[in-house]
C-alpha positions in Angstrom: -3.6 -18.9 -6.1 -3.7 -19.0 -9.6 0.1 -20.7 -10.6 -0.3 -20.0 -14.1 -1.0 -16.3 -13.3 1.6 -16.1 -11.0 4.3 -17.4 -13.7 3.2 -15.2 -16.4 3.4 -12.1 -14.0 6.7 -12.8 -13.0 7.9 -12.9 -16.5 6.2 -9.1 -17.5 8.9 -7.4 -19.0 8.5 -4.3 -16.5 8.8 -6.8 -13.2 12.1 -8.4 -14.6 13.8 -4.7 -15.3 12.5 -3.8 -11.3 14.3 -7.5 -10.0 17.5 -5.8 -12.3 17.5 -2.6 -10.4 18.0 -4.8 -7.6 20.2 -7.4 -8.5 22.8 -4.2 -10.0 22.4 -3.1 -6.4 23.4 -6.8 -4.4 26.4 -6.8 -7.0 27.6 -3.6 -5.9 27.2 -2.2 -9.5 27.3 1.6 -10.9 24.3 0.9 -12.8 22.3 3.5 -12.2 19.3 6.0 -13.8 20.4 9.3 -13.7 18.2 11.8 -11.5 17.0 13.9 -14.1 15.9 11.3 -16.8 14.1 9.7 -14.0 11.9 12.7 -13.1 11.2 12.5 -16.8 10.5 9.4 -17.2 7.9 9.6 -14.1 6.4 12.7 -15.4 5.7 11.3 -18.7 3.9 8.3 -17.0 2.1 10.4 -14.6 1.2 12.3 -18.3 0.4 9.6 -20.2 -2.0 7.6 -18.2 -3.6 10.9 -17.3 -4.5 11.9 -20.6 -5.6 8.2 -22.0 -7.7 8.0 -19.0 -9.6 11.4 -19.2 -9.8 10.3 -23.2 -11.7 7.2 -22.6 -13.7 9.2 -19.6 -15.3 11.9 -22.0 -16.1 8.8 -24.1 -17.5 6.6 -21.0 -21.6 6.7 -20.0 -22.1 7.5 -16.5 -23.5 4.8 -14.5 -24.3 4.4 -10.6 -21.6 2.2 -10.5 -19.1 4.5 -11.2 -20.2 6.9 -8.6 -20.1 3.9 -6.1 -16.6 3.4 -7.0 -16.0 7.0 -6.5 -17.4 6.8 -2.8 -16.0 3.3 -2.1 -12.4 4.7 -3.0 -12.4 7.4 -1.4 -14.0 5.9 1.9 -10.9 3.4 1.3 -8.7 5.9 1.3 -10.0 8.1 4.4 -10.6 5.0 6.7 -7.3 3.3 5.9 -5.0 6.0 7.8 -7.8 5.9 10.5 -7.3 2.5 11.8 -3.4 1.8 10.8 -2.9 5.0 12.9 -3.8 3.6 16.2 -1.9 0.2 15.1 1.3 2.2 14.6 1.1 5.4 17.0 1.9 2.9 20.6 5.5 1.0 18.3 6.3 4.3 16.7 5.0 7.5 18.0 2.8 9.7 16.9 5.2 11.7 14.0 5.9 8.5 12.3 2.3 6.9 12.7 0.6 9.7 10.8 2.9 9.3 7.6 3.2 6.0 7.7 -1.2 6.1 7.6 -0.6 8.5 5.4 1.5 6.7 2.8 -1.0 3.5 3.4 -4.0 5.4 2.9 -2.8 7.2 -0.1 -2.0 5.4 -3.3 1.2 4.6 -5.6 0.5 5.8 -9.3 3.6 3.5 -10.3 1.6 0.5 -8.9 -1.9 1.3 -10.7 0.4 2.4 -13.9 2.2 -1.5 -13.4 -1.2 -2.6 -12.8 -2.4 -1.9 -15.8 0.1 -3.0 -18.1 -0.9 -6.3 -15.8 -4.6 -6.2 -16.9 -3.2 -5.5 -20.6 -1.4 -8.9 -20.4 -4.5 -10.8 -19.2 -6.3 -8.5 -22.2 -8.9 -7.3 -19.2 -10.4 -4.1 -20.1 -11.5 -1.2 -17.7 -13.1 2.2 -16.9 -11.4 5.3 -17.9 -12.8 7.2 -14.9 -10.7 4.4 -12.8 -7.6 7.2 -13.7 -9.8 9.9 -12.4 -10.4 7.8 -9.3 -7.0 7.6 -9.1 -6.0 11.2 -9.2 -8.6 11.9 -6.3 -6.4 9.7 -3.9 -3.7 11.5 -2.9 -5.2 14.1 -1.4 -8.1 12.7 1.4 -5.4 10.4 3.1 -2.7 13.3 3.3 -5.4 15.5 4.8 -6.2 12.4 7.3 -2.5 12.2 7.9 -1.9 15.7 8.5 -5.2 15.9 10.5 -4.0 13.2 13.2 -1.1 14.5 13.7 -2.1 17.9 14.6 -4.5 16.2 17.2 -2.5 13.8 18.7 1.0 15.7 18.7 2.4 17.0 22.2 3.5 19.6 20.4 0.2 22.0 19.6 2.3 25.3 18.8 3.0 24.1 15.5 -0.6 23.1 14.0 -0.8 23.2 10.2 -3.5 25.2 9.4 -6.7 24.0 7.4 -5.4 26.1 4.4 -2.0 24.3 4.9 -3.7 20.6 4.9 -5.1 21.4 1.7 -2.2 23.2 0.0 0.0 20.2 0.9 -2.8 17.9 -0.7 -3.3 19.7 -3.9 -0.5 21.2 -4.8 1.6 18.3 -5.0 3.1 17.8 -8.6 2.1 14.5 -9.1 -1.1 15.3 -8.0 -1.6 18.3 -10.2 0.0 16.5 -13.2 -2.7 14.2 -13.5 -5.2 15.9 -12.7 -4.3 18.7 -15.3 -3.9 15.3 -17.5 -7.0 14.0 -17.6 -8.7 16.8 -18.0 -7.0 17.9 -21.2 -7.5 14.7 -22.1 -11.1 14.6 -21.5 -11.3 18.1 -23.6 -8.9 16.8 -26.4 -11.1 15.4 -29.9 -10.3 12.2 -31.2 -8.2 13.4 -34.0 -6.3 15.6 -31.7 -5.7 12.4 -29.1 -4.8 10.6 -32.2 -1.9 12.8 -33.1 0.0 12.3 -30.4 -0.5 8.4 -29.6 2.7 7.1 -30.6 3.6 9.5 -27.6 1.2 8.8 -24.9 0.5 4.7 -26.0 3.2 3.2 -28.7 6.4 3.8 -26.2 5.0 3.9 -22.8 5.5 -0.1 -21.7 9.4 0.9 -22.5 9.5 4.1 -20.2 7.3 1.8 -17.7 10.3 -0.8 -17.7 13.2 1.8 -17.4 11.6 3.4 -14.7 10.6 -0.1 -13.0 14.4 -0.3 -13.4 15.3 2.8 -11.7 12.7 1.9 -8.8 14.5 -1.4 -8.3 18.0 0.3 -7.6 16.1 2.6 -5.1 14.7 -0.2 -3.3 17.7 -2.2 -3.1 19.6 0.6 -1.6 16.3 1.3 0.9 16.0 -2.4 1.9 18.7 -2.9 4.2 17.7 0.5 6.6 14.3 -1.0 7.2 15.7 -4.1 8.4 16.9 -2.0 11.6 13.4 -1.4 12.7 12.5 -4.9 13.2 10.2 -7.5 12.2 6.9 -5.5 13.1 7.6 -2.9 10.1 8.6 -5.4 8.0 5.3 -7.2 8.4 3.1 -4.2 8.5 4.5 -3.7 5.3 2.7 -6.8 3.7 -0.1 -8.1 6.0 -1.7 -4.7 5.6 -1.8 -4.4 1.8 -3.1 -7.8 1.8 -5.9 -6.9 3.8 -6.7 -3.6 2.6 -6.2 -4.8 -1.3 -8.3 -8.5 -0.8 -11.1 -6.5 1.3 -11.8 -4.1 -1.4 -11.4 -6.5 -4.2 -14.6 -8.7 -2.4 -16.4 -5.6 -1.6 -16.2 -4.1 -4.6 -18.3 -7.0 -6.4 -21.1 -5.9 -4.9 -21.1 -2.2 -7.3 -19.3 -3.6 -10.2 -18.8 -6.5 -12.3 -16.3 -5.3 -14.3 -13.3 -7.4 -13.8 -10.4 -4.5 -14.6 -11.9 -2.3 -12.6 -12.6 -4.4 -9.2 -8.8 -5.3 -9.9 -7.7 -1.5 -10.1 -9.8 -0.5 -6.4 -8.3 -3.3 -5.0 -4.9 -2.2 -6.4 -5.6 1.3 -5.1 -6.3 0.1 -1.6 -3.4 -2.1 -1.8 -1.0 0.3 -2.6 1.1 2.8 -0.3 2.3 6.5 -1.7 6.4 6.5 -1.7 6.5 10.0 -3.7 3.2 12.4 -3.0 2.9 11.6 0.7 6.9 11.8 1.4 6.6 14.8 0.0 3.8 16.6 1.9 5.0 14.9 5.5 8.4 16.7 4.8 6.8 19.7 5.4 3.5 18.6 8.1 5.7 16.2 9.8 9.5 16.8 9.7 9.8 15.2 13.0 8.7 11.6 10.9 11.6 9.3 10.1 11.6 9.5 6.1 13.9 6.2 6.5 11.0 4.2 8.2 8.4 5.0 6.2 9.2 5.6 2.5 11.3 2.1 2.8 8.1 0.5 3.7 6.1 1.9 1.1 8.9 1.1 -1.7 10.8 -1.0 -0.4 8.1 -3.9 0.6 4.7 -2.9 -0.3 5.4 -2.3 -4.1 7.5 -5.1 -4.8 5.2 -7.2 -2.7 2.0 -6.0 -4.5 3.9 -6.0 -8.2 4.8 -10.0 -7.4 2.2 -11.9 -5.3 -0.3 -9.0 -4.9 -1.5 -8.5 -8.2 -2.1 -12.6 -8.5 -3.8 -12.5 -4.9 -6.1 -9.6 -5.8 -7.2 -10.9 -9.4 -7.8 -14.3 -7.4 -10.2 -13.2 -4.6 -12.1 -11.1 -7.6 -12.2 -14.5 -9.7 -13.4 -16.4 -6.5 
């Protein structure tokens, strides 16, 4: 691994406001973001990325390439929950296997958001349609999710519907926000993109920090539940990431030279969902343990991924 790479990601401004959050938490403080500025704070992210991205899409030439990332993503994000499925379902049942595929298959729009600051560090451009890759995400591995469970579950009186998959995958707020995002940024002129970037560009690295913050406490106070499940969560947590994130950044190389956005798939496939997925497998799966699997997702995978991840992704693409 890259040392010097390493170093200057563990000094990025947003990484050392997350390691606060937790810190405040080991010393027992009251620090703490309060519940409604945080929504904010993620909704304006969610916004923000959103509308630069569908910007810099209406701007972008279409090229095979891009469709190929479209296809290899979303093939990323169908086969992921397929095969962690059957790793999990014989450990943890069938409830918990489908959300924890679920959140593994699905993506973390904090994590491509930290990402990116990352790639603005190294001064490594990429494709705005990699947002609108993004915003497609959520929804294939929630339907996988949702889809396994209903097959596999001993209990077949209570089958989601199809229309019930696919409200649960598109009606999701974050979901909607960005999609609704890039799309009126996509539509916006230049002039009228340019009015509001001391909005959407000039403050977000210091929302991205406070929130980083406020994701720090959470996982702190999440860490210590996980720990009751044993060693095979806990490893699930990072081998998989590691395999799913340095896979994709290899394969990628062969529809893409583009540096940021080999680095972004990879992040994408590296990353588990802590906030859309939760959300949807409160109502598909309420039988799933919400402290088994959003822990893992938060807990391990994004501070994993935000440390030695990014470093170990951006290495295999340099190799």
């Amino acid at each position: 691994m890259n040392v010097d790479l390493l170093l200057e990601n563990l000094t990025n401004p947003a990484l050392l406001f997350f390691l606060l959050g937790i810190l405040a938490v080991l010393l027992k403080s009251d620090l703490e973001i309060p519940g409604t500025s945080s929504q904010f704070i993620s909704l304006y992210l969610l916004f923000s990325i959103g509308f630069k991205g569908g910007h810099e899409l209406a701007h972008a030439q279409f090229e095979m390439s891009i469709l190929w990332s479209i296809v290899l993503a979303i093939g990323t994000s169908i086969l992921i929950p397929l095969y962690t499925f059957f790793i999990i379902k014989p450990r943890l049942g069938t409830s918990n296997a489908a959300a924890i595929a679920a959140s593994y298959g699905s993506i973390s729009a904090v994590t491509f958001i930290t990402a990116i600051s990352f790639l603005e560090l190294q001064d490594i451009s990429f494709g705005g349609h990699m947002v609108a890759i993004m915003a497609m995400l959520e929804a294939p591995a929630i339907m996988v999710g949702v889809l396994l469970l209903n097959f596999f579950k001993e209990d077949q009186q209570n089958r989601l519907t199809p229309k019930e998959i696919f409200q649960h995958a598109f009606t999701n707020g974050s979901v909607l926000l960005i999609l609704g995002s890039l799309v009126a940024g996509w539509i916006a002129s230049d002039a009228q993109a340019k009015g509001i970037e001391p909005f959407t560009t000039d403050i977000f690295k210091g929302f991205l920090a406070i929130f980083l913050l406020d994701m720090g406490i959470s996982s702190g106070r999440k860490i210590g539940k996980l720990f009751k499940h044993g060693p095979f969560v806990l490893a699930f947590s990072i081998i998989i990431p590691i395999i799913n994130g340095c896979l994709i950044a290899w394969i990628s190389g062969f529809i893409t030279t583009e540096v940021g956005d080999r680095f972004l798939l990879s992040i994408l496939a590296a990353s588990a969902s802590y906030i859309a997925v939760p959300a949807a497998m409160k109502i598909a799966a309420p039988e799933a343990n919400p402290s088994l699997y959003l822990p893992m997702a938060l807990a391990i995978t994004f501070p994993f991924n935000i440390t030695l991840g990014f470093p170990i992704y951006m290495q295999v693409i340099n190799w």
